[in-house]
Each structure stands twice: as C-alpha cells, then as structure tokens.
C-alpha positions in Angstrom: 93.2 114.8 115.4 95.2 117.1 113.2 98.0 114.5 113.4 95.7 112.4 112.0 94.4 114.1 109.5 98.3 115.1 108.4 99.4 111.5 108.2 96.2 111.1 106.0 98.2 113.3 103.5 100.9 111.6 103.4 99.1 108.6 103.0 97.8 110.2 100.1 101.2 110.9 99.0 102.6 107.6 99.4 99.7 105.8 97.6 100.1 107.6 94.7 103.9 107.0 94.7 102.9 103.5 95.3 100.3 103.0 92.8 102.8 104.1 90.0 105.2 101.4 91.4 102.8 98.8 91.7 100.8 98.9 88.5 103.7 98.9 86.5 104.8 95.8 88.3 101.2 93.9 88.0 101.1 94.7 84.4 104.8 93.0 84.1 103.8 90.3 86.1 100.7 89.6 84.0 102.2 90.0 80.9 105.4 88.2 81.2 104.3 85.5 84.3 107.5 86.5 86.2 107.3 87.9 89.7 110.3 90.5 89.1 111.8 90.9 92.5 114.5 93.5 90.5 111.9 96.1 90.2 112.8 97.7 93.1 116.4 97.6 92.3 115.7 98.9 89.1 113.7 102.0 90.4 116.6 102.9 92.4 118.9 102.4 89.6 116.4 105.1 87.4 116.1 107.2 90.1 120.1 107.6 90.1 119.9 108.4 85.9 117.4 111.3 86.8 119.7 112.4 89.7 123.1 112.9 87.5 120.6 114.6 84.9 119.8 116.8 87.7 123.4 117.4 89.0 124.0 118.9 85.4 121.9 122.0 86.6 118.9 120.4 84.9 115.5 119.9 86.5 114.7 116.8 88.7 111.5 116.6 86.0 113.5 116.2 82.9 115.9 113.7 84.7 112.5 111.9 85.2 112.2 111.7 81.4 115.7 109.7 81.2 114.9 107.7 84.2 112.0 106.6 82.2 113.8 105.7 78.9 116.3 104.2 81.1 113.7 102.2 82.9 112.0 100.9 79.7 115.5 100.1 78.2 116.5 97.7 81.7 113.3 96.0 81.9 113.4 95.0 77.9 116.9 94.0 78.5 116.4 92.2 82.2 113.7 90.3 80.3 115.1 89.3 77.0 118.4 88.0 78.0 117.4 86.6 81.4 114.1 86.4 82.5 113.1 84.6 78.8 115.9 82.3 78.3 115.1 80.7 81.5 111.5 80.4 80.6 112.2 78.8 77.4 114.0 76.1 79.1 111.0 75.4 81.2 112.1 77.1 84.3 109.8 76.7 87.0 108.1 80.2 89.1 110.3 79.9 91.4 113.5 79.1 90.2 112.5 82.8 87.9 111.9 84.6 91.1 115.2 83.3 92.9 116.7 84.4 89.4 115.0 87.8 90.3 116.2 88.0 93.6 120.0 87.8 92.4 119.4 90.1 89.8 118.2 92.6 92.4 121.3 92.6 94.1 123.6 92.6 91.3 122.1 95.5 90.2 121.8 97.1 93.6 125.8 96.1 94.5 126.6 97.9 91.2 124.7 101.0 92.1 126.5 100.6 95.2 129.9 100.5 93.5 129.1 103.2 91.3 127.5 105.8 93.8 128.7 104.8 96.7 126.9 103.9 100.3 125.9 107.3 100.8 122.6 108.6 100.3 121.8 111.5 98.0 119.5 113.9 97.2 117.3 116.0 94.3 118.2 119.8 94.4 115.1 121.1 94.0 112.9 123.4 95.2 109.4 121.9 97.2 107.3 124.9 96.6 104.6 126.4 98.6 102.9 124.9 101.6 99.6 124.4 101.3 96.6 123.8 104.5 93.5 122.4 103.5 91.8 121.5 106.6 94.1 119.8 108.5 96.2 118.6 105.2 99.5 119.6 104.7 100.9 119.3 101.4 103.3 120.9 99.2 103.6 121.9 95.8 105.7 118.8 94.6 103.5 116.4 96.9 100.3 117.8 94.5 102.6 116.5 91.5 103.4 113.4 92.7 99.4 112.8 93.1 98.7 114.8 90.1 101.1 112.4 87.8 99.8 109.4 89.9 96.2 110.4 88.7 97.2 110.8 85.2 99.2 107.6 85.0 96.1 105.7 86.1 93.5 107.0 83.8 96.3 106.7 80.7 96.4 103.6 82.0 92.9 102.5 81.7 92.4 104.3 78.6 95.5 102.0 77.3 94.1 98.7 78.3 90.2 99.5 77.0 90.5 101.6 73.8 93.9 100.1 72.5 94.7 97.7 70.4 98.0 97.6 72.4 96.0 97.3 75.4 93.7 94.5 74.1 96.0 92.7 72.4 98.0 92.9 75.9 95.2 91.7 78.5 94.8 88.4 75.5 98.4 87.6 76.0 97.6 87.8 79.8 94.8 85.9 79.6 96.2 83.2 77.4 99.4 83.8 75.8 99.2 80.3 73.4 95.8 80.9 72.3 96.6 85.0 71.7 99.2 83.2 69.7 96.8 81.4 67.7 94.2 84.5 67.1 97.3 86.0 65.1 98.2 88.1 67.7 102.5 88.8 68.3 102.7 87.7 71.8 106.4 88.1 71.4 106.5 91.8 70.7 103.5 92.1 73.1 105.9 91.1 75.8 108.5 93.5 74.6 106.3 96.5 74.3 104.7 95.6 77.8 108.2 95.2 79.1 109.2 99.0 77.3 106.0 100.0 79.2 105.9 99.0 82.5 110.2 100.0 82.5 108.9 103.3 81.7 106.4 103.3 84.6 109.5 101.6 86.8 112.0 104.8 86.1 109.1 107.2 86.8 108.1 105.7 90.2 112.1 105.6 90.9 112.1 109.1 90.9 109.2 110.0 92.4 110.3 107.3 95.2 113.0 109.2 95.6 112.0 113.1 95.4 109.2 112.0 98.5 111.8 110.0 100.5 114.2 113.5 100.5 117.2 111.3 100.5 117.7 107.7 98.9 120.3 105.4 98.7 121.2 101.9 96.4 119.3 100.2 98.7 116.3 102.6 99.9 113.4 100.8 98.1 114.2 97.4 99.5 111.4 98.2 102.0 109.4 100.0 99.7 109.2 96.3 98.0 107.3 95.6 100.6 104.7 97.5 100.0 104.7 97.1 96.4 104.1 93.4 96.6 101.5 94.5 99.5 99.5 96.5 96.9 99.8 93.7 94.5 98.6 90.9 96.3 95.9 93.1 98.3 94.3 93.7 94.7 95.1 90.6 92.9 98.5 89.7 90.6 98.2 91.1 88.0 95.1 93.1 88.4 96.0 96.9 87.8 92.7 98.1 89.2 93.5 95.9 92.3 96.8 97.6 92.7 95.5 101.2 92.5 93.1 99.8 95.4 95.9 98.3 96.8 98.4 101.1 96.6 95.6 103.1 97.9 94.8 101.1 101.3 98.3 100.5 101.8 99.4 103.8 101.5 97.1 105.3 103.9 97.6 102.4 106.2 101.2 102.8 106.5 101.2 106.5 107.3 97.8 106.8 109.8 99.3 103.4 111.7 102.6 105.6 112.3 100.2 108.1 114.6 99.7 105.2 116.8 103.1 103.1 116.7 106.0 103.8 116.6 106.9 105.0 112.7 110.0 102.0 112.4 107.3 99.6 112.8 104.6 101.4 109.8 105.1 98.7 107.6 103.7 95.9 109.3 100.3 97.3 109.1 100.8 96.4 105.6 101.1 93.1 105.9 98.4 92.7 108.6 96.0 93.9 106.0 97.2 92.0 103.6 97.5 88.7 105.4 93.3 89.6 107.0 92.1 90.0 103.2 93.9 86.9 101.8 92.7 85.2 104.8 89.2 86.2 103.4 89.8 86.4 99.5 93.2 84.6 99.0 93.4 85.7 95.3 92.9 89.4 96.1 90.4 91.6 96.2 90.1 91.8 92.2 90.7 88.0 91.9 94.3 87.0 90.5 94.6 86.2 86.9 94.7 88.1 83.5 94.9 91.9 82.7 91.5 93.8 83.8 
C-alpha cells in the first residue's frame, strides 16, 4: 500500500509536468491548426538553454526564465517561416505534421551535434524530504506542482478576462470570421505562438529537473504522453488537457506498481484508446479554445 500511495506522488508530479506540456501544445494546436510534432524537440532544446544558464553558476530557475524566452522565440520562428508558408499554399494536415515530424529531428540531431549523445544534468539542490501520509515528495517536486497550479489558473484567467484570450478562442473558433469581426488573426497567431513557446521552454525544464538526467532525445516518449493528454481531453481543449495530464499522469506512475516500469506508458494509451472508443472527440469534445 505505501508503494501505492508513493507512486500516487509521483503521479502527481508527472501530471503537473505534463499539464504544462500539454496545454501549451492544445492552445498551439487550436490556435494555429497544426499538430506540432517538434514540441517535444523544442522542450528539450529549451531545457538545454536553461542548463548552460545553469553551468554559469546560476540557478536552474533563472535558466528557466531563458528557456522560456527561448521557447517563445523557436515556436514564433518554427511557425512563421515553416509551419505558415506551407499553409498558405494549401498544404493539407498531414502533409504539416510530416513537415513537423522532420523538423523534430532536425532540431533534435542539432542538439545532438551540439551537446553531444550524453545525458546531462541540473546542479541543484532537491531540498527537504517531505512524508505526508504515505507521500513522498521533495521540495522541488512541491514547485513543479506549485508552478503547474499557477500556470493553470493564469491560464484560465487569460482565456476568460482577456481580450488576448477572447480574441484568441474567436480565432480558434473561426479564424475567417474573427477576421471579419476586425479581429488581427495574424498577430493573434504570433502572440499565441510567443505564448505557448513560452509555456514549451518552461515544461522543457521542468521535464528535465524531474527526469534527473536528460538527453537530445529524452522527451521523445514523453510525446507520448503529451499527445495522450491531448486527445484524452479533446484537441485543443486546455481544460481537457489539465484532465488529461491529470489521468495520465497518475496512470503512468500507479500502473508501474503493477508492471514492469519499461512498460508504464502503455497504460496511457489504453486509456486513451477506452475513452475514444466511448467519446472519440475527447472528453471535452475537440474543437475551439474553451
């Protein structure tokens, strides 16, 4: 039972790592209709910025900060000068997320050539241990959920009481006739794209501060579960993904207490393939911004 309860904390941990990753990405998708399968790659990418910052002497939290920035500036770039020319030429979904794919390994390869195939780590300091009845978490792990929490309710408070927000769930909804109300759609798309980079670099490096080690290819798996949480709640749902991050999360890390932890991240899928089965668009429906 205390094993149990244990891997529930780390589910907890992982979630909230998740949920960062896989909002972002939603809010991208629903914003700019592409299925970015360089996320991932990009995370890692971020995560390295934040880990020279921290070779420097500086702290892992402040090389957060430039994975951010960096984050934001790669997306808006990704999507301007690739993502959007394609789309002007009438590109179909597909072709854009085979377009994705290669750009995930270009960018991942570079990394690689840069960095090296080594993995490396944060220096940093994990803080106390805490036990709260069965839980064990430490200091940084109450961060990571801490940041999670905040990013979520920002969120939210973005999308409702914005005109950012509103003006961004219209161009979700119906980019042409957002166009029409007078609304920018174009520099919509760019500020979504600045935004969602942002969350991207964050969720890099907190990917890689709970992994311990991470390498230019370490969140190729943890794309799995990203597009897990996405589907589970809905494309482009960012509610759905917080539900989804949520129920992945703590699937992943309770089914390692009864298989074998290699084999964690098909109870993702399982889930995901017994809800779709039930709601194929998601529990929140796929469609516009929320």
């Amino acid at each position: 039972m205390s094993l149990f309860i244990a891997s529930v904390g780390f589910g907890i941990v992982t979630a909230a790592v998740l949920a960062i990753a896989a909002v972002g990405f939603t809010v991208q998708f629903g914003v700019t209709e592409v299925l970015n399968l360089a996320y991932a790659s990009v995370m890692i990418a971020c995560a390295y910025i934040a880990y020279l910052v921290n070779q420097t002497g500086q702290s892992v939290w402040l090389g957060m900060v430039a994975a951010a920035v960096a984050g934001a500036l790669i997306s808006l770039l990704i999507n301007k000068y690739i993502y959007a020319p394609f789309q002007r030429r009438g590109t179909s979904h597909t072709a854009v997320v085979i377009v994705s794919l290669g750009v995930l390994l270009i960018i991942e390869f570079t990394v690689q050539a840069l960095e090296g195939p080594a993995n490396v780590s944060y220096t940093m300091s994990q803080g106390s241990t805490f036990v709260l009845g069965g839980l064990i978490l430490t200091t940084v792990q109450f961060i990571i959920i801490g940041l999670s929490l905040a990013f979520m309710v920002g969120l939210h408070l973005v999308l409702r009481y914005t005109r950012f927000g509103k003006a961004m769930r219209a161009t979700a909804a119906d980019r042409t006739l957002a166009r029409n109300c007078g609304i920018r759609t174009d520099r919509v798309v760019t500020l979504a794209c600045i935004f969602t980079g942002a969350l991207c670099g964050i969720a890099g490096t907190v990917f890689a501060i709970n992994s311990g080690s991470f390498g230019a290819t370490s969140a190729d798996l943890f794309l799995v579960l990203i597009l897990a949480a996405v589907f589970l709640g809905g494309p482009g749902q960012p509610y759905g993904a917080m539900v989804g991050a949520l129920v992945i999360g703590l699937a992943t890390e309770v089914s390692a207490v009864f298989i074998t932890s290699d084999y964690k991240y098909v109870s993702a899928f399982v889930i995901l393939l017994v809800i779709l089965a039930v709601r194929p668009r998601g529990l929140f429906n796929a469609g516009a911004i929320g």
